[in-house]
C-alpha positions as CSV (number, residue, x, y, z in Angstrom):
1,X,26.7,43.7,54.1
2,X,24.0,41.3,54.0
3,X,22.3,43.3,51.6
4,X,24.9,42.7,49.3
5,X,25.2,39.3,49.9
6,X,21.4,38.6,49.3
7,X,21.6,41.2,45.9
8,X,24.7,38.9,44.8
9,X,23.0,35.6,45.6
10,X,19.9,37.0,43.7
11,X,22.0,38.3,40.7
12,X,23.6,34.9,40.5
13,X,20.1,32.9,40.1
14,X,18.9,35.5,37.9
15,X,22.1,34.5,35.8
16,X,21.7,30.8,36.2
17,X,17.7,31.0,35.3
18,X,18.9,32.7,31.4
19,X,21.6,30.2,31.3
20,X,18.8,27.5,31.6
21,X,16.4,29.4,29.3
22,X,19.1,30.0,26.5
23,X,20.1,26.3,26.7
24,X,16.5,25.5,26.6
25,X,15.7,27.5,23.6
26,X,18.6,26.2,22.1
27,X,17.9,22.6,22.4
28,X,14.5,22.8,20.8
29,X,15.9,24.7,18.2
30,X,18.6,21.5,17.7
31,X,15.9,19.0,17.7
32,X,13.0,20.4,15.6
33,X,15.7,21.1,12.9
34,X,16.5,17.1,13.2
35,X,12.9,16.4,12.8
36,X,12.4,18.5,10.3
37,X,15.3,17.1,8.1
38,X,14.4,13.6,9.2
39,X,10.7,13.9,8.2
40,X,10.6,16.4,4.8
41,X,12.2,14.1,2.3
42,X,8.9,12.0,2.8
43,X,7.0,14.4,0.7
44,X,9.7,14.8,-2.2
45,X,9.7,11.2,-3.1
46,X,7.7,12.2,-6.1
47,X,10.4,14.5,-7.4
48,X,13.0,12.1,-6.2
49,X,11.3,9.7,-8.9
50,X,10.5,12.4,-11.5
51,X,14.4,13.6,-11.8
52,X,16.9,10.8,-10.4
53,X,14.9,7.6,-11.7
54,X,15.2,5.9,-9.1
55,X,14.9,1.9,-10.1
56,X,13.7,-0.7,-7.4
57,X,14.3,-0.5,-3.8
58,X,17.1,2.8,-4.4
59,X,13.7,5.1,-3.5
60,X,13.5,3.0,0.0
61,X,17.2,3.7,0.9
62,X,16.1,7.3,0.4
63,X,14.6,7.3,3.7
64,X,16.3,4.3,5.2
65,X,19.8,6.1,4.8
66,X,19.0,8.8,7.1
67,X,17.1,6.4,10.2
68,X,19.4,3.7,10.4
69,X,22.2,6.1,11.8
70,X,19.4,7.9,14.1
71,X,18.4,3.9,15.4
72,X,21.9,2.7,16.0
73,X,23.7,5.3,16.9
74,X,21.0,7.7,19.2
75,X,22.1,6.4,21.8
76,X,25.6,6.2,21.7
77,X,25.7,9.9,21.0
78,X,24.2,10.1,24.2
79,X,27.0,8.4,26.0
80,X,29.9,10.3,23.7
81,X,27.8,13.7,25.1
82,X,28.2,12.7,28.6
83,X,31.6,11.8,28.3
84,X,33.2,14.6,26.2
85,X,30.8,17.5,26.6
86,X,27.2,17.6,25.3
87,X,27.5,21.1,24.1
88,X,30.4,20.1,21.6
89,X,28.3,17.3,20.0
90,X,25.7,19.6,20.0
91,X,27.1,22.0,17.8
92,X,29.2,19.1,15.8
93,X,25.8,17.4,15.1
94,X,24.1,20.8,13.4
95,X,27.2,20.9,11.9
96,X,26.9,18.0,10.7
97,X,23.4,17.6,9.9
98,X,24.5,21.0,7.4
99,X,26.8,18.9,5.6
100,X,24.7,16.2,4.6
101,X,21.9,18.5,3.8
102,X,24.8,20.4,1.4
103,X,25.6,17.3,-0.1
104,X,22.1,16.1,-0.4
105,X,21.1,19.5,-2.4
106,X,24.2,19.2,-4.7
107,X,23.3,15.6,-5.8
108,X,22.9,14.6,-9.6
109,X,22.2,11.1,-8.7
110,X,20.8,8.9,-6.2
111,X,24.1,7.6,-4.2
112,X,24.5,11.1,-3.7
113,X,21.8,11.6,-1.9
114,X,22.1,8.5,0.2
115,X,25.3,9.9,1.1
116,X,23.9,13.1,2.0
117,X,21.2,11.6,4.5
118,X,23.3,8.9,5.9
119,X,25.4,12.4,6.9
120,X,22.4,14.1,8.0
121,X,21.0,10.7,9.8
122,X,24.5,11.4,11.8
123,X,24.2,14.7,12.8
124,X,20.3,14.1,13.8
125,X,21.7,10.9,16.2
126,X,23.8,13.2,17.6
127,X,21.1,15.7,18.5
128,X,18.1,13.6,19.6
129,X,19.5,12.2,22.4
130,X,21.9,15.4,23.6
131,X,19.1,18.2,23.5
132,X,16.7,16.1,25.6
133,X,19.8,15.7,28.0
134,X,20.9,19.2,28.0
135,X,17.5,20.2,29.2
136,X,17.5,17.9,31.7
137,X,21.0,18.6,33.0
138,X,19.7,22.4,32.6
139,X,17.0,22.1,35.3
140,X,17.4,21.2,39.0
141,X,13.6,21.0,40.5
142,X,11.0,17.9,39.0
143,X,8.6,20.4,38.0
144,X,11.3,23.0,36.1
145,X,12.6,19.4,34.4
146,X,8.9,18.2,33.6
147,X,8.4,21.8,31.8
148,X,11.5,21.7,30.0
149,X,10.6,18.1,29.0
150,X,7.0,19.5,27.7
151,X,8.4,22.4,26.1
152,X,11.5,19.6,24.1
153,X,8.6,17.3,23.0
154,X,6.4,20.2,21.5
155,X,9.2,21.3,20.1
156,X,10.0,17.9,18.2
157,X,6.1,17.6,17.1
158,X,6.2,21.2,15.8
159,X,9.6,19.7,13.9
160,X,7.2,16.6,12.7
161,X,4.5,19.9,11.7
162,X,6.6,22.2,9.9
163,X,8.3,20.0,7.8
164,X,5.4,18.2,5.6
165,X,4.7,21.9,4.7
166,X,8.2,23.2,4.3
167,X,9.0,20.6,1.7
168,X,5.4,20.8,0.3
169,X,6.2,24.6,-0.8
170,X,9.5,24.2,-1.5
171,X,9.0,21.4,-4.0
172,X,6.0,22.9,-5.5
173,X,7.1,26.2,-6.0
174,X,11.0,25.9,-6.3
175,X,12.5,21.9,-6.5
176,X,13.3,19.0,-4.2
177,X,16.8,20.6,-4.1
178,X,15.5,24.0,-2.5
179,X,14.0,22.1,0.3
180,X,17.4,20.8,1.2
181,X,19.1,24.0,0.9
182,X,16.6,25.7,3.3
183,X,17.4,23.0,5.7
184,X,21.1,23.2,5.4
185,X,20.6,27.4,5.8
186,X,18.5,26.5,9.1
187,X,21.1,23.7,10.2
188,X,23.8,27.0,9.8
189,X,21.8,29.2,12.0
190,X,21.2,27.0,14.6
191,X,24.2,25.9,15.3
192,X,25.5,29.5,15.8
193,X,22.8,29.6,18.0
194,X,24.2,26.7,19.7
195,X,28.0,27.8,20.1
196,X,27.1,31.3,21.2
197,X,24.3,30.3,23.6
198,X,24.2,26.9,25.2
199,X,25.9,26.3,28.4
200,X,28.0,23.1,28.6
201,X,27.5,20.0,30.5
202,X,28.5,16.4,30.9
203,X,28.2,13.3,33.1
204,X,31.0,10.9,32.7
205,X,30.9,9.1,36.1
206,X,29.9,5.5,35.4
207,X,29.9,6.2,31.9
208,X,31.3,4.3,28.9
209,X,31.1,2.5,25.1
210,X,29.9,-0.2,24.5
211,X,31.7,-0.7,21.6
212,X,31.1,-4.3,20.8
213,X,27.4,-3.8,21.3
214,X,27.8,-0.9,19.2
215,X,29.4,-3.1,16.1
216,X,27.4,-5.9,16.2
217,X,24.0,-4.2,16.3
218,X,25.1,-1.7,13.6
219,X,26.4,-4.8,10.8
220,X,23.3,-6.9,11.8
221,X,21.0,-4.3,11.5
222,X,22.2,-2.9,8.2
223,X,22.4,-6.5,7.1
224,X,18.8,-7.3,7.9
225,X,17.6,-3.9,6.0
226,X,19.7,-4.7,3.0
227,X,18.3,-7.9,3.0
228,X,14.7,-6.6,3.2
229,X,14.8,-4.3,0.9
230,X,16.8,-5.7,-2.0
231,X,14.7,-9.2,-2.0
232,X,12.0,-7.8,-4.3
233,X,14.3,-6.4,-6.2
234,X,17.1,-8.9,-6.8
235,X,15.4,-12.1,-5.9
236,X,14.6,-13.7,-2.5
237,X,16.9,-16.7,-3.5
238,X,19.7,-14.6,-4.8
239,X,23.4,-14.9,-3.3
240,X,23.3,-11.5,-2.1
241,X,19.9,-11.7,0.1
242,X,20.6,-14.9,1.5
243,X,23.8,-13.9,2.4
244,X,22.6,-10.8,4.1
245,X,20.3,-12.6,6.1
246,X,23.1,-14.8,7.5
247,X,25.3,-12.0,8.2
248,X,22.0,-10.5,10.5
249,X,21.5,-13.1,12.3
250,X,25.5,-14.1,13.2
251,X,25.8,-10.3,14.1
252,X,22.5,-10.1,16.2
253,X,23.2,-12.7,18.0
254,X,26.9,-11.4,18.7
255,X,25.3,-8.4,19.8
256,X,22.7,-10.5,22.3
257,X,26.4,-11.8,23.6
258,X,28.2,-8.8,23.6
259,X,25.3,-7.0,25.6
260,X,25.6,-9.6,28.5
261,X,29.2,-9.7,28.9
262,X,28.9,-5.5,28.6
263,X,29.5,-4.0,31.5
264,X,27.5,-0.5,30.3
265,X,25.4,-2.3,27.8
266,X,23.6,-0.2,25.2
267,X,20.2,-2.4,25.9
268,X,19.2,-3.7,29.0
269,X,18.8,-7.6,28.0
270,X,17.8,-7.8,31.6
271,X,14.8,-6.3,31.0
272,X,13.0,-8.7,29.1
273,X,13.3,-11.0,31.6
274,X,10.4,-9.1,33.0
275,X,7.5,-10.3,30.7
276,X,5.2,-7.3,30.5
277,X,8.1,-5.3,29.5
278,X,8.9,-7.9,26.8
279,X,5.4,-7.5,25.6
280,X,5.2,-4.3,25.3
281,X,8.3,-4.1,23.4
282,X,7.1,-6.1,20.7
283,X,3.7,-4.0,21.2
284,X,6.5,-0.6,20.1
285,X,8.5,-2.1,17.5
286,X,5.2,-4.0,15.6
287,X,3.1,-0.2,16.0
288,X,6.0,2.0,15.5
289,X,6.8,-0.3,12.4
290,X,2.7,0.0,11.9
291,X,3.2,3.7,11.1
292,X,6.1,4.6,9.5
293,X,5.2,2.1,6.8
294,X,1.3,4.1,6.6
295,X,3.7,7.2,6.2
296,X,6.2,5.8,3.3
297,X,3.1,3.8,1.5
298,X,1.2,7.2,1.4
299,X,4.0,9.4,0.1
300,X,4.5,6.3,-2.3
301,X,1.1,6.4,-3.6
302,X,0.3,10.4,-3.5
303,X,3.6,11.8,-4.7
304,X,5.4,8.6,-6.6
305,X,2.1,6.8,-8.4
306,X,-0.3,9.6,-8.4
307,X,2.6,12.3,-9.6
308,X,0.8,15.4,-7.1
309,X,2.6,17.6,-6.1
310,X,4.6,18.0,-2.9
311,X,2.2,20.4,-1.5
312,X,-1.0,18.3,-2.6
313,X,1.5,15.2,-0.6
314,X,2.6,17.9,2.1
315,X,-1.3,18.0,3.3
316,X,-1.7,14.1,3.6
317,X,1.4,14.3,5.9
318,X,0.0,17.3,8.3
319,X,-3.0,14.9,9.0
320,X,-0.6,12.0,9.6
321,X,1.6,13.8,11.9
322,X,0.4,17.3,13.1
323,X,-2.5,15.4,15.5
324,X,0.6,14.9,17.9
325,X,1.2,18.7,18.5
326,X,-2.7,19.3,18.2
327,X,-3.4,16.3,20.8
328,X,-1.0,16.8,23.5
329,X,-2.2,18.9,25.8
330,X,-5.4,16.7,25.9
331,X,-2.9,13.5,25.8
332,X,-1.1,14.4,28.8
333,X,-3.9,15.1,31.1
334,X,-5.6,11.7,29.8
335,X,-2.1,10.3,30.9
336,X,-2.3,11.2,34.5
337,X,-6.1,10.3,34.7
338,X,-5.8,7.0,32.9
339,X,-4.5,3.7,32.6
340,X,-1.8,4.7,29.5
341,X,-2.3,0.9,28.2
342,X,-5.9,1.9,27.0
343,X,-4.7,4.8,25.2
344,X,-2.1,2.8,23.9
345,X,-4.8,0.0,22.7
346,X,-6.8,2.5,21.4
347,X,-4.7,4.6,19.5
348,X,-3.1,1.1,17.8
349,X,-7.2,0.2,16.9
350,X,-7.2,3.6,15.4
351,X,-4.5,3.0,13.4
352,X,-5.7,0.0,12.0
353,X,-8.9,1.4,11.3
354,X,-7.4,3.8,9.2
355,X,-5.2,1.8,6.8
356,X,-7.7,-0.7,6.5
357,X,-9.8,2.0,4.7
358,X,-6.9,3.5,3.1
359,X,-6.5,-0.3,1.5
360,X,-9.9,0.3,0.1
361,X,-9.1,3.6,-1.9
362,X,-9.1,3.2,-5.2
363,X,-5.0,4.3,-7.0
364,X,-7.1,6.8,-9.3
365,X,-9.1,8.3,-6.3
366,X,-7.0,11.6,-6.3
367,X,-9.2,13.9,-4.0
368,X,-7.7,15.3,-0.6
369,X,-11.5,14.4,0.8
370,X,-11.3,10.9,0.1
371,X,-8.0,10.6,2.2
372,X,-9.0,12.5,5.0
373,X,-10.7,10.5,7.4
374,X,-8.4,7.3,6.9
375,X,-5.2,9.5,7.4
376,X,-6.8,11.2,10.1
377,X,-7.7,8.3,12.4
378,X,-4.6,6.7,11.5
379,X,-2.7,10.0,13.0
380,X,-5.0,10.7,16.0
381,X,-3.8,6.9,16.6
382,X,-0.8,8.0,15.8
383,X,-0.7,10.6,18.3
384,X,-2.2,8.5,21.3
385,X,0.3,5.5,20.8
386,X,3.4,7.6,20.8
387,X,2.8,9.4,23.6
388,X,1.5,6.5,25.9
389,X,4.0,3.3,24.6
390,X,6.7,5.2,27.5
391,X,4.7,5.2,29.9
392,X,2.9,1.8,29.4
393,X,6.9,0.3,28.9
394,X,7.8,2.3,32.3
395,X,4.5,1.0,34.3
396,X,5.6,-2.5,33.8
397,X,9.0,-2.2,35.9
398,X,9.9,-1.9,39.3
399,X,10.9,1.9,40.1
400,X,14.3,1.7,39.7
401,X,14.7,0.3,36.0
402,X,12.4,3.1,35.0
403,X,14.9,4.8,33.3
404,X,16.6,1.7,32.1
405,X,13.0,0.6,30.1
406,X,12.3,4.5,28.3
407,X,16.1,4.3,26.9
408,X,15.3,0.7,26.2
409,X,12.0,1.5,24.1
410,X,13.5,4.5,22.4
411,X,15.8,2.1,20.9
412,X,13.0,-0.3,20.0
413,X,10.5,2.2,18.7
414,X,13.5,3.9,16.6
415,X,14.1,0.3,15.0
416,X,10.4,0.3,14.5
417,X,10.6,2.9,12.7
418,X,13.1,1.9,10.3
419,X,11.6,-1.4,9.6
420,X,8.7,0.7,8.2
421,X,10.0,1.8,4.4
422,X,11.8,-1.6,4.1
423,X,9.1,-4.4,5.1
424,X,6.2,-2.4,3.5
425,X,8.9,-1.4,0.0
426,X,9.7,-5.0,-0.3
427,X,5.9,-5.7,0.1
428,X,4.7,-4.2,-2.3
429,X,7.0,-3.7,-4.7
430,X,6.9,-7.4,-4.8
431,X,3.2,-7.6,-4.8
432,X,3.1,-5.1,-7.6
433,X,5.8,-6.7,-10.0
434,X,4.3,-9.8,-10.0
435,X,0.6,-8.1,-10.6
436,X,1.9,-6.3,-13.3
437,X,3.4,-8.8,-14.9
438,X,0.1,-10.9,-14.6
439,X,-1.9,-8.1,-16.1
440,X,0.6,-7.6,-18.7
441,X,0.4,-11.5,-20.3
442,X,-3.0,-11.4,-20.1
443,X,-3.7,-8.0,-21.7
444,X,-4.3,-7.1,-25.5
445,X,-1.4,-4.8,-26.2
446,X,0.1,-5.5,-29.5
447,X,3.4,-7.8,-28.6
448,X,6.1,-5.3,-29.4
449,X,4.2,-2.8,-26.8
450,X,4.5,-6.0,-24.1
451,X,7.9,-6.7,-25.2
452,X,8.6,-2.9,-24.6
453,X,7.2,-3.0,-21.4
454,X,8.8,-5.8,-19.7
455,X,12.0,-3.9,-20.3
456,X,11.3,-1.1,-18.8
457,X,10.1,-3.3,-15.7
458,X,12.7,-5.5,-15.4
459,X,15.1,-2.5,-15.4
460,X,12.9,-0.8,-13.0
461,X,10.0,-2.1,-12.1
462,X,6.5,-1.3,-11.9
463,X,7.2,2.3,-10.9
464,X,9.2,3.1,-14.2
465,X,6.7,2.0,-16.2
466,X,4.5,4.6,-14.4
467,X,6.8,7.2,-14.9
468,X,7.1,6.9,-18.4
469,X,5.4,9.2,-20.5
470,X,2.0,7.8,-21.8
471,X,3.2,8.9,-25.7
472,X,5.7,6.3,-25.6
473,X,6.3,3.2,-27.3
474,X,4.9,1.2,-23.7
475,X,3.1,4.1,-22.5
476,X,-0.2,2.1,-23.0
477,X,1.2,0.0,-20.4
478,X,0.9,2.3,-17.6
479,X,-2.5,2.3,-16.7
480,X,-1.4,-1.6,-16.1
481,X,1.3,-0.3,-14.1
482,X,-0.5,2.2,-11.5
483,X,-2.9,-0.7,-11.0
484,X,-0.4,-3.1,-10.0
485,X,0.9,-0.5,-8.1
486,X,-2.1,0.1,-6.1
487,X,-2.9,-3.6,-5.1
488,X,1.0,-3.6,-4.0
489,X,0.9,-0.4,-1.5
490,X,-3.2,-1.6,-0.7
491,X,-1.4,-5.1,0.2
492,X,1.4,-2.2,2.2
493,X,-2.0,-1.2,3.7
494,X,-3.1,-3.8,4.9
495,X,0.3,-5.3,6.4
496,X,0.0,-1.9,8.3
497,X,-3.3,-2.2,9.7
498,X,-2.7,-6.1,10.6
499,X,0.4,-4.9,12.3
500,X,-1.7,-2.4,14.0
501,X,-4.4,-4.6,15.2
502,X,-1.9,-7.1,16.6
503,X,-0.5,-4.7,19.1
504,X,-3.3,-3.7,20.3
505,X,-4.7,-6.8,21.1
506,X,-1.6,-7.8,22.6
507,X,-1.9,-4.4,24.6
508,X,-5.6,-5.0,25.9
509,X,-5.1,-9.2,26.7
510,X,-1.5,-9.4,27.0
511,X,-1.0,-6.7,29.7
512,X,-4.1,-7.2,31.5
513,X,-3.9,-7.4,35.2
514,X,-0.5,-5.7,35.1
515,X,0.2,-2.9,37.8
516,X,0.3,0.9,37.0
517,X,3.4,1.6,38.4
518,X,3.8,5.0,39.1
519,X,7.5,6.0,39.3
520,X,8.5,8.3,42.3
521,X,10.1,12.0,41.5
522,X,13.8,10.7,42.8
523,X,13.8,7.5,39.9
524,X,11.6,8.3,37.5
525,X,12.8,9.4,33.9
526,X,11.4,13.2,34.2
527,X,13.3,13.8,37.3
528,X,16.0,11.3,37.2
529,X,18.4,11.2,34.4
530,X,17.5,12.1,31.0
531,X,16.9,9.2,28.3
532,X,17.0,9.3,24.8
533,X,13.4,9.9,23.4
534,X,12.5,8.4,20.0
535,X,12.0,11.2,17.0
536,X,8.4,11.1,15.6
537,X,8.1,10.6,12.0
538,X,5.4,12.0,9.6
């Protein structure tokens, strides 16, 4: 009899430890797909240019269209998963994420596309936030939970890995469309994966929308990137951009109002009450910012200026983003042997040091060698600052908010991240205009070829004139054009290393003298309840 009952209690952990391991495997599967289809289209903006034409800031939205959704709606989905079922939005997310990578490979033209990644942006909010909680709800000990945790964030850098290289081969050797179709197949798979193997969970006690929060941040943050990005392109002054600057800042500070009356809020305003943590905050969303915009003014200048190929683009991305999967290992054991805020520091200094030598590059300088060591030490940098900005955020609170300030910095480093293709776009797409329209006056091109020119800018910029065959009527104005363009993106640079070097002097005088605040196993975000962890970007 007792045998029995010790067989049948054995049988049923045996049972419960697959369970975990398929909804494990699962959930890695769910967010390296979202990484992948968040970070590839960064090495097909060259082919974006060659075949849709984009004119102005419509090459930004690109990659805008697909992170805003992932930055104001991450964690929400993680609420709606709690509520309703986490395994449901799982699936519904791949699902999802399929659709707008369908619609994204179908497209003729570029609203299209934006339509196709603000779909896939959805289905990638969705699945950030509800993988990292279904491995956490999947585990019952701290040191099953910190593996699972491990094994989820490899699984997103080997998403940030695969995907420079899965674009770069599939836009080299098929087109920009193939790359989306392979997605969409992979978005298929896994979400037939998902319904067949991952076990179900929720947590709806205490849970609930905050939908006014939700609103407000979504209108003002859209407003503010509209703003940003279309001021180059239709004028500072215009109606349009002043008026989408107002609209921001009514909604963001409805949504500063909306979050104190809330009684779930989506961000902890009480947080930044603490100082350190309001620090380091700005220390995320100023080095987060930092390198996505290293990231978009490189794919700018190696795919869109340069015209390589995706694969010659793909490689530039593999040093910008594979020293995270490379690094973490060696990361992590620096983490528990170290004050995280000098890793922080000196991953933000490394960052700087490398775009302020990728401002130096000459545009015609074409060679992988050149850009090696600048895009390295700006992704070892990289690599360091993402993994230590949590734990520097976390070591600033007492215990029990410790879980409250690593949601709280997700959010901040995801709006980081979006501010990255917009400020540095606008940048230097303003930057470049008004070089190249300098250059151009002051040239000796025969006034019809001028004339000629300044059309095909003022339609679209610096960047069509660069695109334009140099047989053409104002193809002797090109070579005018990729210059301007490279003093814009070396300003883009520059603004990126500045940036950089900001946050990590506020990280090494700012923070000084602040405790290392060690959270126990019962309130700290490993073994206490899961938190939505920001995606890493290539």
């Amino acid at each position: 009899m007792t045998s029995s009952r010790t067989k049948a209690v054995e049988d049923q952990r045996k049972r419960a430890r697959s369970t975990c391991r398929a909804t494990l495997i699962t959930s890695c599967l769910a967010v390296c797909l979202a990484q992948i289809a968040l970070a590839m289209p960064a090495t097909l903006n060259g082919l974006f240019q060659e075949s849709l034409h984009p004119v102005g800031s419509q090459l930004t939205w690109i990659s805008d269209a697909f992170l805003l959704p992932v930055t104001v709606l991450e964690l929400t989905f993680g609420v709606l998963g709690d509520l309703f079922g986490r395994k449901r939005l799982l699936v519904g997310g791949t699902a999802l994420l399929a659709v707008g990578e369908v619609v994204a490979a179908t497209a003729g033209g570029i609203p299209q596309l934006w339509a196709g990644q603000l779909l896939g942006g959805l289905g990638a909010a969705a699945l950030f936030p509800t993988t990292l909680a279904m491995v956490a709800a999947g585990t019952h000990t701290p040191r099953d939970r910190a593996r699972g945790i491990a094994v989820w964030t490899a699984s997103l850098s080997t998403g940030g890995f695969v995907a420079p290289v899965l674009g770069g081969l599939s836009g080299t050797y098929g087109s920009w469309k193939l790359s989306f179709v392979i997605v969409a197949a992979l978005a298929v798979i896994t979400a037939l994966v998902c319904w067949l193997l991952a076990e179900d969970s929720s947590s709806p006690e205490g849970r609930s929308l905050d939908w006014g929060g939700q609103i407000t941040i979504l209108i003002g943050l859209f407003a503010l990137l509209y703003a940003v990005i279309q001021g180059p392109t239709d004028g500072w002054g215009s109606p349009s951009v002043i008026g989408a600057f107002v609209v921001a800042a009514v909604f963001l500070v409805l949504f500063v109002l909306a979050e104190q009356r809330a009684r779930s809020p989506l961000l902890r305003l009480g947080l930044f009450r603490n100082r350190a943590f309001t620090i380091v905050s700005v220390i995320t969303v100023v080095g987060m910012f930092s390198f996505l915009g290293t990231a978009y003014a490189t794919s700018i200048r190696i795919g869109v200026i340069q015209h390589q190929s995706p694969l010659r683009t793909s490689m530039a991305f593999v040093l910008l983003g594979g020293f995270s999967l490379v690094l973490t290992p060696l990361i992590s054991r620096l983490l528990e042997r170290a004050n995280p805020r000098w890793l922080l520091s000196g991953g933000l200094l490394l960052m700087a040091t490398g775009d302020f030598w990728m401002a130096t590059l000459d545009i015609r300088e074409t060679s992988l060698g050149a850009h090696l060591a600048p895009l390295g030490l700006a992704g070892i940098g990289y690599a360091f600052s993402i993994a230590s900005v949590t734990a520097v955020a976390v070591n600033t609170v007492p215990d029990r908010y410790t879980g409250m300030a690593s949601a709280s910095t997700s959010l901040l480093r995801d709006f980081g991240f979006t501010l990255g293709p917009a400020l540095i776009g606008a940048v230097a797409l303003g930057q470049a205009a008004s070089a190249f329209r300098s250059g151009l006056s002051a040239s000796s091109l025969p006034p019809a070829t001028q004339a000629a020119a300044t059309e095909v800018a003022r339609a679209g910029g610096p960047l069509a004139v660069n695109s334009l065959p140099p047989d053409s009527a104002p193809g002797r104005a090109v070579s005018l054009a990729r210059d301007a363009l490279g003093q814009g993106y070396s300003l883009g640079y520059v603004v990126c290393g500045t940036a950089a070097l900001v946050a990590c002097l506020l990280a090494v005088s700012a923070l000084r003298g602040d405790r290392k605040n060690t959270p126990s196993p019962k309130e700290s975000p490993v073994a206490g309840t899961p938190t939505t962890t920001a995606p890493e970007p290539l």
